[in-house]
FIMITI-846546 format. One record per residue (C-alpha): x, y, z; residue number from 1; residue in one letter. Coordinates in Angstrom, 1 decimal. Each point is the difference from the previous one (the first is absolute). Layout:
<rs>
<r><xx>X</xx><yy>Y</yy><zz>Z</zz><k>NUM</k><r>A</r></r>
...
</rs>
This chain:
<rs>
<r><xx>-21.8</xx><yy>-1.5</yy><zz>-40.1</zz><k>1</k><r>X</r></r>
<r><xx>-0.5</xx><yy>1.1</yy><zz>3.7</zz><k>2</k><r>X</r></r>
<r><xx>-2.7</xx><yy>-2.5</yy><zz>1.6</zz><k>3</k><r>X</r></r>
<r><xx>-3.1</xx><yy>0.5</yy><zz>2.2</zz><k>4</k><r>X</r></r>
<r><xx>-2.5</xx><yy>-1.9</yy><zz>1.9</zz><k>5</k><r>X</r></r>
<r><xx>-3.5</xx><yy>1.0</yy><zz>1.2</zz><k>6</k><r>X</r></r>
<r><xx>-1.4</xx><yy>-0.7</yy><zz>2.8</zz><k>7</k><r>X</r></r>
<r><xx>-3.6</xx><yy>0.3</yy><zz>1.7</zz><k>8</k><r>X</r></r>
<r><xx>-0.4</xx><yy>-0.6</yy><zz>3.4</zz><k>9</k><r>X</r></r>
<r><xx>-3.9</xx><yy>-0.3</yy><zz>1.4</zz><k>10</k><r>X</r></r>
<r><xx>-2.4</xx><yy>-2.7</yy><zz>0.9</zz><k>11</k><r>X</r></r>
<r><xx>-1.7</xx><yy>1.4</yy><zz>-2.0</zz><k>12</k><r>X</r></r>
<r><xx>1.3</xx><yy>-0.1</yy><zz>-3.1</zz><k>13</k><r>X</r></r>
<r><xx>0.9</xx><yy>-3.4</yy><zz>0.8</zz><k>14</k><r>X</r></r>
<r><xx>-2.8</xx><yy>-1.3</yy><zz>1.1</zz><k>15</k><r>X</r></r>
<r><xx>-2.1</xx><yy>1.6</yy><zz>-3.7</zz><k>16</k><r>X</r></r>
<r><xx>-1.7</xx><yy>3.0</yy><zz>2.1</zz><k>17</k><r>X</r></r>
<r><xx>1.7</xx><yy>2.2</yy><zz>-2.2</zz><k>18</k><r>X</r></r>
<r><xx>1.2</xx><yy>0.0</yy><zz>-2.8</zz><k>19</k><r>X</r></r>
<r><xx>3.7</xx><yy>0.5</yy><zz>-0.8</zz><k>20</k><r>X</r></r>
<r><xx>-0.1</xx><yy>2.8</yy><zz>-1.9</zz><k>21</k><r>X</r></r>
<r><xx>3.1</xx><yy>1.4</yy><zz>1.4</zz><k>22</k><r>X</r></r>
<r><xx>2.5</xx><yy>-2.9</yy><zz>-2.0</zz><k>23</k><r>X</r></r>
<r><xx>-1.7</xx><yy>0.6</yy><zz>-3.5</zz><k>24</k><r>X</r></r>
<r><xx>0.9</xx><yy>4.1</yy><zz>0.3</zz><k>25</k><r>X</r></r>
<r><xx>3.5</xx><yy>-0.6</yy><zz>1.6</zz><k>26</k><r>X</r></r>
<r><xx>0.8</xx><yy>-3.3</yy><zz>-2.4</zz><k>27</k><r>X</r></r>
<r><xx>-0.7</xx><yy>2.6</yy><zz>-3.2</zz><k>28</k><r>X</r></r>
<r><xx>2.2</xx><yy>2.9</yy><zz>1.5</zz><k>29</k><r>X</r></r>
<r><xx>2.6</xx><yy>-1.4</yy><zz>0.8</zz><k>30</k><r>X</r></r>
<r><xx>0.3</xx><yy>-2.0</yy><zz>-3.1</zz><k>31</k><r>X</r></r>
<r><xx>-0.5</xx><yy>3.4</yy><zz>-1.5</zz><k>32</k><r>X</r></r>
<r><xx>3.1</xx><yy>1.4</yy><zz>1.9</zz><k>33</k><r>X</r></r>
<r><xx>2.3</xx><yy>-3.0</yy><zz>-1.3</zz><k>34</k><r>X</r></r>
<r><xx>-0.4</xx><yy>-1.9</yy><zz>3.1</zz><k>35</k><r>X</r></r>
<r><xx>-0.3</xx><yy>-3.8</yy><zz>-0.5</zz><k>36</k><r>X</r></r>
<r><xx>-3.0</xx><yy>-1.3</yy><zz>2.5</zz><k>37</k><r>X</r></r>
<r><xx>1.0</xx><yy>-3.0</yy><zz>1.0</zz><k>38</k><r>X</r></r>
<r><xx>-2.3</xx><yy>-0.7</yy><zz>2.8</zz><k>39</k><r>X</r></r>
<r><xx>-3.7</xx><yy>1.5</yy><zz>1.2</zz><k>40</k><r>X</r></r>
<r><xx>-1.4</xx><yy>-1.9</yy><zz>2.9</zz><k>41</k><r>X</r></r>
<r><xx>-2.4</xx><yy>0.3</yy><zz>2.9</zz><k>42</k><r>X</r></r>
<r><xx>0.7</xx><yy>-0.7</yy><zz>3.4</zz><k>43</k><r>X</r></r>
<r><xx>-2.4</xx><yy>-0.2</yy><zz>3.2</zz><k>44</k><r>X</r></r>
<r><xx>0.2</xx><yy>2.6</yy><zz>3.1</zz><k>45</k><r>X</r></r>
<r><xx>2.6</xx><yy>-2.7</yy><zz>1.4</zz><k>46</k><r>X</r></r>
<r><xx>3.2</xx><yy>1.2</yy><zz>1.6</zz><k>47</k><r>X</r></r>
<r><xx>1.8</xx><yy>-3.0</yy><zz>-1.1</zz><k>48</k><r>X</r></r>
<r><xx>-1.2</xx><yy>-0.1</yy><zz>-3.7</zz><k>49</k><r>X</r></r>
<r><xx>0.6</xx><yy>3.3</yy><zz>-0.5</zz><k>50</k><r>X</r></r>
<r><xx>3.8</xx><yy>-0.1</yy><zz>0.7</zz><k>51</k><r>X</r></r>
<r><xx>0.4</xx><yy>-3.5</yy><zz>-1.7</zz><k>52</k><r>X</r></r>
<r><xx>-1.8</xx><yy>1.7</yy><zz>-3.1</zz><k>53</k><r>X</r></r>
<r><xx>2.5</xx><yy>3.0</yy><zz>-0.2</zz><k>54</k><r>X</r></r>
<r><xx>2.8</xx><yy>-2.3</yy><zz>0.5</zz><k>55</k><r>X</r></r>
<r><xx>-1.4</xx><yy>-2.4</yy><zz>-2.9</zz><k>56</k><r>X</r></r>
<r><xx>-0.1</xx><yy>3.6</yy><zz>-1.7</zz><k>57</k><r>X</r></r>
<r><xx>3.4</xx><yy>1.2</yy><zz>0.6</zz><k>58</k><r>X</r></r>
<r><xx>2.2</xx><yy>-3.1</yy><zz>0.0</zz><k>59</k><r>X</r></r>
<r><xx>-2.0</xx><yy>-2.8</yy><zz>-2.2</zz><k>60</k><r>X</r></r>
<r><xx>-0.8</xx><yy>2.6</yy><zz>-2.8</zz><k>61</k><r>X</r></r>
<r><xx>2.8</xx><yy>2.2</yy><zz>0.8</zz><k>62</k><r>X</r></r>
<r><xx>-2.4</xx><yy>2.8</yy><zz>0.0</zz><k>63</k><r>X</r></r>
<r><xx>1.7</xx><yy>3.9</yy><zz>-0.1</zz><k>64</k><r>X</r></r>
<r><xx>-3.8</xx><yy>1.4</yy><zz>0.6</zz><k>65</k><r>X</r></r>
<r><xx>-2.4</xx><yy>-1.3</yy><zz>2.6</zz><k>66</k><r>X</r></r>
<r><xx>-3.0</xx><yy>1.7</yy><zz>-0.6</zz><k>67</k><r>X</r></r>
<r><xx>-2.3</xx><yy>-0.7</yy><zz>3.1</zz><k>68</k><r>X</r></r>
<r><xx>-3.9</xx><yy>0.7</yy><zz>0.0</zz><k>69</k><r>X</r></r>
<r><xx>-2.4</xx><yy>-0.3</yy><zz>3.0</zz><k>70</k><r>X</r></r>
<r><xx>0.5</xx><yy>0.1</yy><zz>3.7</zz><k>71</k><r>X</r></r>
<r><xx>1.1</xx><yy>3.9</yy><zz>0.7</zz><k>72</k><r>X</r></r>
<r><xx>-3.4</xx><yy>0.9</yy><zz>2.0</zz><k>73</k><r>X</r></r>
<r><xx>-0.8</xx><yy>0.3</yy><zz>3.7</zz><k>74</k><r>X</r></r>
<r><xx>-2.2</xx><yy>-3.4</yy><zz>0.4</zz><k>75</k><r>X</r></r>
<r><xx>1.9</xx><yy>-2.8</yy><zz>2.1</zz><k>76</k><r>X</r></r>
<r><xx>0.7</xx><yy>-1.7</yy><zz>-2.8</zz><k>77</k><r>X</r></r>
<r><xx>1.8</xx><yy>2.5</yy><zz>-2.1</zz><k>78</k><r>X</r></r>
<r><xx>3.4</xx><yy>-1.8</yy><zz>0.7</zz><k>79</k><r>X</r></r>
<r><xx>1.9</xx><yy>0.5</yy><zz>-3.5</zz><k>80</k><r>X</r></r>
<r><xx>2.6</xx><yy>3.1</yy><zz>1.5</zz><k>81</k><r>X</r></r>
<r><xx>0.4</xx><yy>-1.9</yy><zz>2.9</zz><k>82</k><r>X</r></r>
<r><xx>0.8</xx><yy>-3.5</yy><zz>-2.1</zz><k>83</k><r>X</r></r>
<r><xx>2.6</xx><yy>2.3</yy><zz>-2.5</zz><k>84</k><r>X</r></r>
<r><xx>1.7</xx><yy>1.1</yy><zz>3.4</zz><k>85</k><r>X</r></r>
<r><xx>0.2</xx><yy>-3.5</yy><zz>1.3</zz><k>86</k><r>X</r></r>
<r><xx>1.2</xx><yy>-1.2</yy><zz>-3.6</zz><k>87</k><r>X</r></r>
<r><xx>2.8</xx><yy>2.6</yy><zz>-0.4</zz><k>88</k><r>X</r></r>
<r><xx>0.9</xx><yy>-0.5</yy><zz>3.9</zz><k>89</k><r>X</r></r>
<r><xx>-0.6</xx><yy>3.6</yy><zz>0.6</zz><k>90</k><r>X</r></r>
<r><xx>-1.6</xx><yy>1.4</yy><zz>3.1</zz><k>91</k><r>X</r></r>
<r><xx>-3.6</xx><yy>0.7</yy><zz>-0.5</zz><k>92</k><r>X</r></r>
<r><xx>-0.5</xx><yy>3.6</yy><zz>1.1</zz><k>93</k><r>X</r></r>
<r><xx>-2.3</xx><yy>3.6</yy><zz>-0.6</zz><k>94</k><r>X</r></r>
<r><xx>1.5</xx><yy>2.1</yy><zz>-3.2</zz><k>95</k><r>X</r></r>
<r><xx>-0.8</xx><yy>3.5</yy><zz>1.1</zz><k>96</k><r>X</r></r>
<r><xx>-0.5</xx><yy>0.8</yy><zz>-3.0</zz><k>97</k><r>X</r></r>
<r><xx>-2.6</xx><yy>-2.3</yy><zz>-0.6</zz><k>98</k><r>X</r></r>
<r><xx>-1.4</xx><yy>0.7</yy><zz>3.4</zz><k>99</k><r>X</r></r>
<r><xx>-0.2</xx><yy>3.9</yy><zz>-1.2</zz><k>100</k><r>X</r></r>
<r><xx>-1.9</xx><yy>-1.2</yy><zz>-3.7</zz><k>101</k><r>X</r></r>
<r><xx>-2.9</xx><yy>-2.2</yy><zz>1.9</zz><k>102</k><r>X</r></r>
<r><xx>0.6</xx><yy>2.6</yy><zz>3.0</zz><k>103</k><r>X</r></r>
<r><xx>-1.2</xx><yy>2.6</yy><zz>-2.5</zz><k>104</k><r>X</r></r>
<r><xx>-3.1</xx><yy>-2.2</yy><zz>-2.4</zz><k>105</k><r>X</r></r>
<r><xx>-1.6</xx><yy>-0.4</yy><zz>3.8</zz><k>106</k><r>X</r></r>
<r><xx>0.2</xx><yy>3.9</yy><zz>0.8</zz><k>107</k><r>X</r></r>
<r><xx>-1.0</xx><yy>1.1</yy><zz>-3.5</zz><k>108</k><r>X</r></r>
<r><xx>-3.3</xx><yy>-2.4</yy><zz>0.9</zz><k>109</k><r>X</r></r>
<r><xx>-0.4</xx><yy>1.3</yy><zz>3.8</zz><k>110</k><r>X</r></r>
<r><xx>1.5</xx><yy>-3.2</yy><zz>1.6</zz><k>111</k><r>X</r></r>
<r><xx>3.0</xx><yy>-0.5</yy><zz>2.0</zz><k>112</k><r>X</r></r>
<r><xx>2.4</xx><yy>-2.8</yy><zz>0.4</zz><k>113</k><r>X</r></r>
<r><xx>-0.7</xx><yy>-3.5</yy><zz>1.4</zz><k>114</k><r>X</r></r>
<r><xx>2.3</xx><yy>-3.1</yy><zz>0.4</zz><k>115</k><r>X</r></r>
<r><xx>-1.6</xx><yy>-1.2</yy><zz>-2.9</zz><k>116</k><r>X</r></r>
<r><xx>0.8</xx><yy>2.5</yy><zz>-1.9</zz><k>117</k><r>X</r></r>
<r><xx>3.3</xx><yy>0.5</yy><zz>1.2</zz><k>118</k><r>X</r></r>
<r><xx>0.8</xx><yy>-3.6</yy><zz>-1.4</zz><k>119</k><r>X</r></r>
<r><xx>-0.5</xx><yy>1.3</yy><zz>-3.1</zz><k>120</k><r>X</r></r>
<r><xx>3.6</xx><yy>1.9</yy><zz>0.3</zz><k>121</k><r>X</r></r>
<r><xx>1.6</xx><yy>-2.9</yy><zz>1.2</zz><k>122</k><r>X</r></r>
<r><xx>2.3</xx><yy>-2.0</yy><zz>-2.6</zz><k>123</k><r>X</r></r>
<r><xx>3.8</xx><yy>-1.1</yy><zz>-0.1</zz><k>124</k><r>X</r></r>
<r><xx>2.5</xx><yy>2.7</yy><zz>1.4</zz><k>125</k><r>X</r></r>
<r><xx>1.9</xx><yy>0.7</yy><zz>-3.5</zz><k>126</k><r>X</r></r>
<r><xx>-3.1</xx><yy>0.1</yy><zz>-1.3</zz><k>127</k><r>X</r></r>
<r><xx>-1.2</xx><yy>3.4</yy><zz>-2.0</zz><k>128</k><r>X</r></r>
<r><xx>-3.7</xx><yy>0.9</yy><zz>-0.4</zz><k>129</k><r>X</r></r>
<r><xx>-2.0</xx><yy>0.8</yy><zz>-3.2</zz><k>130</k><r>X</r></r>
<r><xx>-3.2</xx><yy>2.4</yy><zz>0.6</zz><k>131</k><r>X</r></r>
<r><xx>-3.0</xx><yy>-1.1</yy><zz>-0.9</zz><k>132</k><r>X</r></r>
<r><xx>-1.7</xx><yy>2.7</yy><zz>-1.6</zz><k>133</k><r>X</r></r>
<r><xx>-4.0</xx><yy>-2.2</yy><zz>0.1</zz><k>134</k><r>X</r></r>
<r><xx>0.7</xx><yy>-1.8</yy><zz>3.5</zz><k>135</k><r>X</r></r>
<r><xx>1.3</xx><yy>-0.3</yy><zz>3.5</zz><k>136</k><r>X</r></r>
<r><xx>2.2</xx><yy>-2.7</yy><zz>-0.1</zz><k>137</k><r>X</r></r>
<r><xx>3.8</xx><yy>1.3</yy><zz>-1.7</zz><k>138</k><r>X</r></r>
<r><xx>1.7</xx><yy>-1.9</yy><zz>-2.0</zz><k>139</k><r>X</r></r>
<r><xx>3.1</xx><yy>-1.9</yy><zz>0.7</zz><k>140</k><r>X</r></r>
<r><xx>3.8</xx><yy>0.6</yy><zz>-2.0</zz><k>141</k><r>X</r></r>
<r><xx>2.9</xx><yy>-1.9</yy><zz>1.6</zz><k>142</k><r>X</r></r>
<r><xx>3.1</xx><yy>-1.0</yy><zz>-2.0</zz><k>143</k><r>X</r></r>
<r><xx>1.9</xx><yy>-2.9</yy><zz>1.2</zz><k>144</k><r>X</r></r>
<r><xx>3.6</xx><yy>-1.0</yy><zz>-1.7</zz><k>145</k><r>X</r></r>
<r><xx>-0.9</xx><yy>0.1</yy><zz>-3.9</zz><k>146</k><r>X</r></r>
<r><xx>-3.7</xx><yy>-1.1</yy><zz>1.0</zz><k>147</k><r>X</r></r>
<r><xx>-3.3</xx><yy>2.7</yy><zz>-0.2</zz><k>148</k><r>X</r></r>
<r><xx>-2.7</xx><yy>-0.7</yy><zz>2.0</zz><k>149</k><r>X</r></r>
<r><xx>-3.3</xx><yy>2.2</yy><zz>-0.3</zz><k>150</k><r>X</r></r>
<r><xx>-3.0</xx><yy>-0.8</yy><zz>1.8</zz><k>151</k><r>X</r></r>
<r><xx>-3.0</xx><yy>1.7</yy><zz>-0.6</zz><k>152</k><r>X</r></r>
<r><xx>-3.7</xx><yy>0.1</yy><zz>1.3</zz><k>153</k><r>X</r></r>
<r><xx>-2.1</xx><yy>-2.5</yy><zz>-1.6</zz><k>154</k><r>X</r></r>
<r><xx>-3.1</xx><yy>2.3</yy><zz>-1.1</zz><k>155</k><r>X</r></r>
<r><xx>0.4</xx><yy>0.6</yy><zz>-3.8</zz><k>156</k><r>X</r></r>
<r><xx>-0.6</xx><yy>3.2</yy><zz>-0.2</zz><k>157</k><r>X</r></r>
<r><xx>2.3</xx><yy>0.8</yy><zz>3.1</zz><k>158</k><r>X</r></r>
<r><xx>2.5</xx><yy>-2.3</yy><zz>-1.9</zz><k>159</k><r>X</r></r>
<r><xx>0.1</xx><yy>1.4</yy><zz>-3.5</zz><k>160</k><r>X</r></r>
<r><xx>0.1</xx><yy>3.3</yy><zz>1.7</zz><k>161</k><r>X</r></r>
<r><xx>2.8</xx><yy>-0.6</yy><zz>1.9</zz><k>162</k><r>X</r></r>
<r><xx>1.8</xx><yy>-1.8</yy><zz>-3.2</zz><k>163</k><r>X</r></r>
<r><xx>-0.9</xx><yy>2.8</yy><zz>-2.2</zz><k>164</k><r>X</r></r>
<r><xx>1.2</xx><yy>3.1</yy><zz>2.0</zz><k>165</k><r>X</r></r>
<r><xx>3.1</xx><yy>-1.5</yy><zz>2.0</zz><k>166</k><r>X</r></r>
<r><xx>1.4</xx><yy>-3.8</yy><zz>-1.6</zz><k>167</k><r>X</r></r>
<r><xx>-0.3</xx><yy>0.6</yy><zz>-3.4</zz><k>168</k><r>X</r></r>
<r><xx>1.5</xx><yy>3.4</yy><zz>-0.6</zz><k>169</k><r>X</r></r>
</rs>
């Protein structure tokens, strides 16, 4: 039975502002899909923890899917992409594909592109990104060796939406 861990990442989350919606709907589909869930866990907006976390994930629980939730947006502390890139020892770079699906939520609204928003394209360089059909921030695919790590925004219903239309199929 293939094994997964979930992980939210927020101050938020950890800290009791929000509530951690996110695990509950994650734990139940992937148990659905066969997946045994062998870790959910929550993690600060800390560089360091966030890597030891995906590490605990991957080699302590011999995890096969990572399922990241949390830390995709344009705020300073939105560090989860740039914490997977530092993990997998990938450069940290703009997708131009992602850069073309927030490129195109800011025209569709009248706004153009800032640094900020520009950060939200930014992730590991094998990565692939998953459109979010609700928000800004894309999704994140990146497969490395026999290990799946997906990474998506942590708003539920940008998350669900995202899982519905472009994981779970």
């Amino acid at each position: 039975m293939p094994r997964a861990s979930v992980l939210a990442i927020g101050n938020e989350v950890v800290q009791g502002r929000v509530l951690n919606t996110n695990a509950q709907y994650l734990g139940r589909r992937l148990t659905l899909l066969g997946y045994d869930v062998v870790l959910s866990a929550s993690v600060p907006d800390r560089m360091e923890l966030i890597v030891e976390i995906l590490r605990i994930a991957t080699d302590r629980f011999s995890s096969d899917l990572i399922v990241t939730t949390g830390g995709l947006g344009p705020t300073y502390d939105d560090i989860t992409s740039e914490a997977l890139s530092k993990y997998l020892g990938e450069e940290h770079v703009v997708n131009e594909e992602a850069l073309e699906m927030v490129r195109q939520k800011y025209v569709a609204r009248g706004l153009g592109l800032t640094p900020e928003r520009i950060k939200m394209a930014m992730m590991p360089k094998s990565a692939k990104p998953i459109p979010n059909p609700i928000g800004t921030a894309p999704g994140i695919l990146v497969k490395k060796g026999n290990k799946l790590f997906v990474s998506l925004p942590g708003v539920p219903s940008e998350m669900q939406a995202i899982w519905e239309q472009s994981i779970e199929p």
